[in-house]
KEGUFI-521124 format. One line per field, with one value per residue (C-alpha): y, x, z; residue in one letter; residue number from 1. Coordinates in steps of 0.25 Angstrom, whole numbers, plus 5000, padded with zeros to 4 digits. Each point is the difference from the previous one (the first is absolute). Layout:
BEGIN
c2: [Y  ...] $
c1: [X  ...] $
c3: [Z  ...] $
resn: [a  ...] $
resi: [NUM  ...] $
end
This chain:
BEGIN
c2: [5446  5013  5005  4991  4987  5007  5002  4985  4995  5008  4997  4984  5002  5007  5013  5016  5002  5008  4987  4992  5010  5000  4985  5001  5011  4992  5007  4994  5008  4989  4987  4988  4995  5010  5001  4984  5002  5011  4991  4988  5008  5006  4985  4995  5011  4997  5015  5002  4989  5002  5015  4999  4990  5008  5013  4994  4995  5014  5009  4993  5008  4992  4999  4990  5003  4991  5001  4995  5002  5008  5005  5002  4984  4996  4988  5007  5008  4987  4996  5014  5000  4988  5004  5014  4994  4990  5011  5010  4990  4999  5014  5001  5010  4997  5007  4997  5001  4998  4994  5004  4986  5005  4991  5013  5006  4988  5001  5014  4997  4990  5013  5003  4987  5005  5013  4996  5007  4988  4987  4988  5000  4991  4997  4996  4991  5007  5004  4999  4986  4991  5003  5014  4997  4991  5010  5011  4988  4997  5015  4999  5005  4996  4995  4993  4994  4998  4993  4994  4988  5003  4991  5009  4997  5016  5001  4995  4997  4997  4998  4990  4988  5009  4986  4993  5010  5003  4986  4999  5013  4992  4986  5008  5006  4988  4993  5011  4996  5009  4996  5013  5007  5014  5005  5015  5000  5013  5007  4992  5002  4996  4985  4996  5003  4990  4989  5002  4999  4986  4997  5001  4993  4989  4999  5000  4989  4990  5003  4997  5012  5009  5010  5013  5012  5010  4999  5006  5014  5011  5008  5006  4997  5011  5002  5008  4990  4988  5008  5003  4985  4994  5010  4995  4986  5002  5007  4988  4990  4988  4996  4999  5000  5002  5008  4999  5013  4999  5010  5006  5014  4992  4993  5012  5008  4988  5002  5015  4994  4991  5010  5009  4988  4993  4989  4992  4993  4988  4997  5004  5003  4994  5008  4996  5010  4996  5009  5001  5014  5007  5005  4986  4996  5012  5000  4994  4989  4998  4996  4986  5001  4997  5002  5003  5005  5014  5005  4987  5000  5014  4998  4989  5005  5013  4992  4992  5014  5006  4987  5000  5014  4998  4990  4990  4989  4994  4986  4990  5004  5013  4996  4999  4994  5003  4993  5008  4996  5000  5008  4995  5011  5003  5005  4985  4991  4993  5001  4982] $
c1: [5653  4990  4999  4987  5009  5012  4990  4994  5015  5004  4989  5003  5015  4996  5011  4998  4996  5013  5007  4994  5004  5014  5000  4993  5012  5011  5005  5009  4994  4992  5004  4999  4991  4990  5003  4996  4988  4996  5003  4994  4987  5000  5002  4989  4990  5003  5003  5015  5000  4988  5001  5015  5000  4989  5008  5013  4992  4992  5012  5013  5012  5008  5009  5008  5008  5013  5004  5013  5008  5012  5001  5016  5000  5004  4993  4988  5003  5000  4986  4995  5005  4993  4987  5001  5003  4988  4991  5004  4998  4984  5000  5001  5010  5007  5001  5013  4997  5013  4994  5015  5001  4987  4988  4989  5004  4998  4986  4999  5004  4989  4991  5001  4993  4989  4998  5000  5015  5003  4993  5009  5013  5012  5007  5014  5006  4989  5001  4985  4995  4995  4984  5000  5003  4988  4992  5004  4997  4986  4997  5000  5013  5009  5014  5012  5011  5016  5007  4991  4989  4986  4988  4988  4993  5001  5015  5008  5015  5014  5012  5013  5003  5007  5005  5002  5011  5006  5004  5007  5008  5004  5002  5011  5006  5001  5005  5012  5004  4993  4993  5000  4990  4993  4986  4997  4985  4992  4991  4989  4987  5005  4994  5014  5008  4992  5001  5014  5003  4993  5007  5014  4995  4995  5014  5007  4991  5002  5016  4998  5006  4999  4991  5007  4990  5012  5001  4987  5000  4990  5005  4987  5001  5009  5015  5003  4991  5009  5013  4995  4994  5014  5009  4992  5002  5014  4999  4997  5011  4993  5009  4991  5004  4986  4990  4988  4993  4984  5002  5012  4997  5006  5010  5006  5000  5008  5011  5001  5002  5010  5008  4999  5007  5009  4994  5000  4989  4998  5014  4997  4984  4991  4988  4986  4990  4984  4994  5012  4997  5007  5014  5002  5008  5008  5006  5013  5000  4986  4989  4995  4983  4989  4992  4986  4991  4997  4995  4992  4994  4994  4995  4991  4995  4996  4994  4991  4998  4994  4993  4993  4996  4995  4989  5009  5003  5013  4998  5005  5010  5001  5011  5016  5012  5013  5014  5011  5014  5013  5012  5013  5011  5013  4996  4997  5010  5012  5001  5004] $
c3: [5237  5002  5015  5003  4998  5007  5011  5001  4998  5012  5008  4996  5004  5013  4994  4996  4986  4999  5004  4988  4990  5005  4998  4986  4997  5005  5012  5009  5010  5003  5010  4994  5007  4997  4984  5001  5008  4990  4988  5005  5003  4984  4996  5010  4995  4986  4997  4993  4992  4992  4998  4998  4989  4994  5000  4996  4986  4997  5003  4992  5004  4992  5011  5007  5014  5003  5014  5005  5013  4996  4987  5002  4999  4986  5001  4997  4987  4991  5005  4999  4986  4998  5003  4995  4987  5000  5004  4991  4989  5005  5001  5016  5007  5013  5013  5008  5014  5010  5013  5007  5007  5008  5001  5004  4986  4993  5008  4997  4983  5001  5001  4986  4996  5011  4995  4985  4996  4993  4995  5007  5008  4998  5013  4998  5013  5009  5015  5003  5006  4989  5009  4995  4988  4998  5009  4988  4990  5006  5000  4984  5000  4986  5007  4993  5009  4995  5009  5011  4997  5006  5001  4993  4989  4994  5003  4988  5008  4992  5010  5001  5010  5009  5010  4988  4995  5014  5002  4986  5005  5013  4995  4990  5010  5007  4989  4999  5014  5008  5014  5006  4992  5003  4995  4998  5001  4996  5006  5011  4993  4985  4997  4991  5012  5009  4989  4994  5016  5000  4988  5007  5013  4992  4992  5015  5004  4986  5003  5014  5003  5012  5001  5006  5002  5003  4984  4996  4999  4994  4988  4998  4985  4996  4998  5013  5007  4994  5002  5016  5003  4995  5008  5012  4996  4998  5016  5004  4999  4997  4987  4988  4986  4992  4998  4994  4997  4999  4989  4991  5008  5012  4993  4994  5013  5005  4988  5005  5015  4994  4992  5014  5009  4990  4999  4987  4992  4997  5007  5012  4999  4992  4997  4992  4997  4995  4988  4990  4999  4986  5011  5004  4987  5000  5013  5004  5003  4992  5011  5000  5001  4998  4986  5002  4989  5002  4987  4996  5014  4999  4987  5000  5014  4993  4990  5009  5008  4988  4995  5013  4999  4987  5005  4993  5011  5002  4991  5005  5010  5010  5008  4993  5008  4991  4999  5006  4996  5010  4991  5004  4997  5007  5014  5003  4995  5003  5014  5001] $
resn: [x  x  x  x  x  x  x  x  x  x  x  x  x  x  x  x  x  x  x  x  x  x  x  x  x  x  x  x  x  x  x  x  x  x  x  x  x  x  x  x  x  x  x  x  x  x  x  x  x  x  x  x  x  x  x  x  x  x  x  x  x  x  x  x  x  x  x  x  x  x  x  x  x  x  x  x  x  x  x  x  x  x  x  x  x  x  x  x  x  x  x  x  x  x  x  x  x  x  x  x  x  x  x  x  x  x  x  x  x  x  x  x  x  x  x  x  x  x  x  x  x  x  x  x  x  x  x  x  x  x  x  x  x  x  x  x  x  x  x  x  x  x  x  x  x  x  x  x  x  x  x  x  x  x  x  x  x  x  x  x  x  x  x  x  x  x  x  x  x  x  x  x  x  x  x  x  x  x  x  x  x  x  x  x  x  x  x  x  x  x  x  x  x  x  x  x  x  x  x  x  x  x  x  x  x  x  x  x  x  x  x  x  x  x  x  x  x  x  x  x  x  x  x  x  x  x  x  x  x  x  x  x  x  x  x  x  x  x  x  x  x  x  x  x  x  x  x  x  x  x  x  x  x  x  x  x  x  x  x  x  x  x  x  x  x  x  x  x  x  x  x  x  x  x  x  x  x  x  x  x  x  x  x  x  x  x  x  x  x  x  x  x  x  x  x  x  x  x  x  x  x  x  x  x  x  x  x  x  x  x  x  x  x  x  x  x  x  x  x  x  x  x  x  x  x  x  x  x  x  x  x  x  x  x  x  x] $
resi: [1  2  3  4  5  6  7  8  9  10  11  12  13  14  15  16  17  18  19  20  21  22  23  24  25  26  27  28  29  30  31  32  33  34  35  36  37  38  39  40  41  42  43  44  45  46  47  48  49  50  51  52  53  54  55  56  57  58  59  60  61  62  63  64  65  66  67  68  69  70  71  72  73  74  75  76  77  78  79  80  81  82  83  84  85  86  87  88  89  90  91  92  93  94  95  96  97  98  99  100  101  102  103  104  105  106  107  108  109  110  111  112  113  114  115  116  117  118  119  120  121  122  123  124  125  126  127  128  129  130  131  132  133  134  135  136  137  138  139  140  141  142  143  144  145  146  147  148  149  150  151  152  153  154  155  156  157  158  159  160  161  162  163  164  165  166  167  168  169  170  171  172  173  174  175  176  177  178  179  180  181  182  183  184  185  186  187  188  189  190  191  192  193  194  195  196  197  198  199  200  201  202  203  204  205  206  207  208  209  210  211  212  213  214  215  216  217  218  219  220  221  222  223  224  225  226  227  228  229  230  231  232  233  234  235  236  237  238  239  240  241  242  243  244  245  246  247  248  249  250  251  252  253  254  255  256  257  258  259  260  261  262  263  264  265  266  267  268  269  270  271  272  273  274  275  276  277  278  279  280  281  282  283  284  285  286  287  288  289  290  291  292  293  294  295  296  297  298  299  300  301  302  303  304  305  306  307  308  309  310  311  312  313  314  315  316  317  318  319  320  321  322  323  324  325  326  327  328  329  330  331  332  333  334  335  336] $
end
């Protein structure tokens, strides 16, 4: 966008021109109320989304950007293998960007779409608000999403039934003999933590049992988060004998507690972790999770990505919900 189009924006969205260059650059400087009045006023005016397509096809940087929110989190590696194989095979690289569970850097990644530094951008299990990713989108920007569905004709999406999966945690659980069952959830702006928590409130519900909100706590999706969130649990008194970990991170952070305080699993805690990351077999007792797939999941979302970059549109089909599939090891079993 040259200083005459920054100007009319500006003028349109009632802000600086300095303040519609720090949206255009990502700052996080900027309120989000502001940020959407700016982009709504380049959407209106018909300016980014022209101009940006424009550039993003004359100046190839045969470059794809993978955001994701922590990359400590091994849940993220198999799928950034994924697509850094796929791309590397169409001759794209990658550019691993860690968002540090922080929605303004996310903001501030999408930046590099905006300023040409890379040709599209794969969000894995986004922070951002499903709007401003279509506001992006609209703005000609090439985007990709892993983990999320979101309605928009130019986003090819690949994710898993989150509820679905949940509920087969619980109902096994139940079926082991627990009632009293806790659910670690991760941190409060991730989409899979909302819906794994609807898929343990709806097991609750077909079992017709209680639904006790003293055994929801936050593990933030990393071990120290699990290991903390079941220490409070334990603090509490309120006599469970299950967990269910929104992630392995969680799960295992509970295992550590459990070695910390003596308490035995599954004897005396069950635990069930979702993602069957590579240390969940290898632990003892192994972890019962569940199986998502992570390469398969990065790939083809690269692949679409690219297709999409390539003016070739997405065929028939944009949007991919995957199977996942519950494991049932030894941290689970035999409680009856």
């Amino acid at each position: 966008m040259n200083d005459s189009k920054m100007i009319d924006v500006a003028r349109q969205a009632k802000v600086s021109v300095a303040t519609v260059s720090r949206v255009l650059n990502g700052s996080s400087a900027v309120s989000d109320k502001t940020k959407k009045r700016v982009l709504s006023a380049i959407k209106e005016m018909n300016y980014a989304p022209n101009a940006s397509a424009k550039n993003l096809r004359s100046l190839k940087t045969m470059t794809l950007g993978v955001v994701v929110s922590d990359i400590l989190v091994s849940y993220y590696a198999e799928i950034i293998k994924g697509i850094e194989n796929t791309a590397n095979g169409l001759n794209y690289n990658i550019l691993i960007c860690d968002a540090q569970n922080r929605k303004e850097k996310e903001r501030e990644y999408m930046s590099l779409l905006l300023n040409r530094t890379v040709d599209g951008m794969i969000l894995v299990t986004p922070l951002l608000g499903n709007e401003e990713i279509r506001d992006f989108a609209d703005m000609g920007c090439a985007i990709g999403i892993v983990g999320r569905y979101i309605d928009h004709p130019n986003v090819p999406c690949i994710y898993t039934d989150n509820v679905k999966a949940s509920r087969e945690v619980v109902h096994h659980l139940i079926e082991e003999g627990h009632e009293r069952i806790a659910f670690l959830s991760g941190y409060a702006d991730a989409v899979d933590s909302y819906e794994r928590l609807e898929g343990y409130l709806k097991a609750l519900r077909d079992a017709r049992l209680p639904f006790i909100p003293e055994l929801i706590e936050n593990g933030n999706f990393n071990e120290i988060g699990g290991n903390e969130a079941f220490r409070r649990l334990m603090a509490k008194d309120i006599g469970f004998t299950a967990v269910f970990a929104a992630n392995d991170e969680m799960a295992l952070g509970v295992y550590e507690a459990c070695k910390a305080l003596s308490i035995e699993i599954p004897a005396r805690m069950a635990v069930v972790g979702v993602d069957n990351n590579r240390i969940s077999k290898y632990v003892t007792p192994r972890l019962s999770t569940v199986d998502q797939p992570k390469y398969t999941m990065g790939a083809l979302l690269a692949e679409k990505l690219i297709d999409q970059l390539n003016d070739n549109a997405f065929a028939d089909k944009r949007t991919f919900k995957v199977d996942s599939k519950l494991l049932i090891r030894d941290s689970s079993r035999n409680r009856k």
